[in-house]
C-alpha positions in Angstrom: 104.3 53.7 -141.8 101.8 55.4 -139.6 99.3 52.2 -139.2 102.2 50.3 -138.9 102.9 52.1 -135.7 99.3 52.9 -134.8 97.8 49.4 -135.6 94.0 50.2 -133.4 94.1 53.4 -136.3 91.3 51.4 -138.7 90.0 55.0 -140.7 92.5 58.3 -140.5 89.2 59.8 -143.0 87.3 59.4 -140.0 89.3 61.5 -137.5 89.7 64.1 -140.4 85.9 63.8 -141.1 85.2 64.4 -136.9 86.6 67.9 -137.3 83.6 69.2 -139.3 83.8 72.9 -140.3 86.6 73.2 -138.3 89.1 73.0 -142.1 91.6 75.3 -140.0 92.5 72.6 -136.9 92.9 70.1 -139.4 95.2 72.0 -142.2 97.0 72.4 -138.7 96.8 68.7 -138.1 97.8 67.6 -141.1 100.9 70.5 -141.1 101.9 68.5 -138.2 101.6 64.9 -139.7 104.0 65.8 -142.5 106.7 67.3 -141.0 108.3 63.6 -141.1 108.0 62.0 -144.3 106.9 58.6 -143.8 104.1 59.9 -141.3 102.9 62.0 -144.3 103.4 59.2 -146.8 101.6 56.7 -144.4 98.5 59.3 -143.4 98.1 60.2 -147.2 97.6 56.1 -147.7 95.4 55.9 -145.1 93.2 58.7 -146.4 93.3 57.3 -149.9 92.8 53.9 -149.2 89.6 54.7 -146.8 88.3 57.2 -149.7 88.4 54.6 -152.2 87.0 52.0 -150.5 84.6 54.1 -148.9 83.5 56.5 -152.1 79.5 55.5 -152.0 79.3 56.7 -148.1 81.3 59.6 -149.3 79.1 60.7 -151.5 76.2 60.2 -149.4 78.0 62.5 -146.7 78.5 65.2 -149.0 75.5 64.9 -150.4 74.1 65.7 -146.8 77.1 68.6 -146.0 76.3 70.5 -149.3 79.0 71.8 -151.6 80.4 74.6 -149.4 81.6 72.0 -147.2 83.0 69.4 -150.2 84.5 72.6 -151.3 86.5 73.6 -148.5 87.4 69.9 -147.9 88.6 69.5 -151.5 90.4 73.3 -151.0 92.0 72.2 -147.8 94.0 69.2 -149.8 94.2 70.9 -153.1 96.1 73.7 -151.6 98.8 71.7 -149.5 101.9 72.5 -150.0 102.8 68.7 -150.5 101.6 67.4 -153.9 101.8 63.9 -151.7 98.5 65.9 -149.6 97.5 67.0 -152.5 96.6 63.8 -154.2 93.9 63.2 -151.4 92.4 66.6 -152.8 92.7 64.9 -156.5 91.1 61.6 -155.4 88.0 63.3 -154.3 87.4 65.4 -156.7 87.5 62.3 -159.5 84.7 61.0 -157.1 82.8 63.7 -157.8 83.5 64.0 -161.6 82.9 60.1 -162.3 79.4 60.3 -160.4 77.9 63.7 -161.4 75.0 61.9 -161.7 75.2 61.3 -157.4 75.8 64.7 -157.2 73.1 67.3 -158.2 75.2 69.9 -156.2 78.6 69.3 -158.1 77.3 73.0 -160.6 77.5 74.3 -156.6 80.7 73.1 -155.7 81.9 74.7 -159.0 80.5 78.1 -158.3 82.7 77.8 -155.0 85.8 77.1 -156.7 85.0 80.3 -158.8 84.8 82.2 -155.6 87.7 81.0 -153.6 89.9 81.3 -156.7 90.4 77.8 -156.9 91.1 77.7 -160.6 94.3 80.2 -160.1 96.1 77.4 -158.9 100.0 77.2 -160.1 99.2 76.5 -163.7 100.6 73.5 -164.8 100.0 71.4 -161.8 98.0 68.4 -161.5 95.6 70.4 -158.9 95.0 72.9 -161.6 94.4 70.7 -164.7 92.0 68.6 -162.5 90.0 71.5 -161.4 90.3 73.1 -164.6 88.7 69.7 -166.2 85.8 70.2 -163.4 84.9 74.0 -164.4 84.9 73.4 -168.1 82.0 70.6 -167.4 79.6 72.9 -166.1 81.2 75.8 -168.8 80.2 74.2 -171.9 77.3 75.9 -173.9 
């Protein structure tokens, strides 16, 4: 496991956090990371473990980044080619949906995955039904 092997590495959401904007260098990044499985297995905990213990400063962040940055964050894992990747992307976006009321630009961040196409996803998948679920809050009459 990665933290096995990198036991000084306390927060991998931090290094992925430090690229900012920059969504390409880390897709590129986390390409990299999964080429071996237990690397991808081990940086996917990481993430998910620092995400949930970390979901109020999360939420503070993105409340200060705005939704076209939560959006091409949650993009960046939704669209991974490894559902393992992927389930970062789902985490994330269940903090969102269970504290709409922290997140008065969440109608935003929907608008976005309008215009990025986000709700095309492979229909069926776990990204799609999840995202579908988000659009269909801010949908109803």
């Amino acid at each position: 496991m990665l933290f096995c092997d990198l036991p000084y590495l306390t927060s991998f959401l931090e290094i992925a956090l430090a690229f900012g904007s920059n969504f390409w260098a880390l897709r590129l990044l986390l390409d990299h990371l999964s080429y071996q499985e237990h690397v991808l297995h081990g940086t996917v905990n990481l993430i998910l473990r620092d995400l949930s213990r970390q979901k109020v400063t999360m939420l503070k962040l993105w409340q200060n980044l705005g939704p076209q940055y939560v959006g091409e964050f949650l993009c960046l894992f939704l669209t991974c080619r490894h559902k393992k990747m992927q389930s970062i992307g789902l985490f994330a976006l269940n903090i969102v949906t269970e504290n709409l009321h922290m997140c008065p630009w969440a109608k935003h961040l929907c608008r976005f995955f309008h215009n990025v196409g986000l709700r095309y996803l492979p229909l069926g998948t776990a990204a799609h039904r999840e995202v579908s679920k988000f659009i269909s809050i801010f949908e109803k009459p």
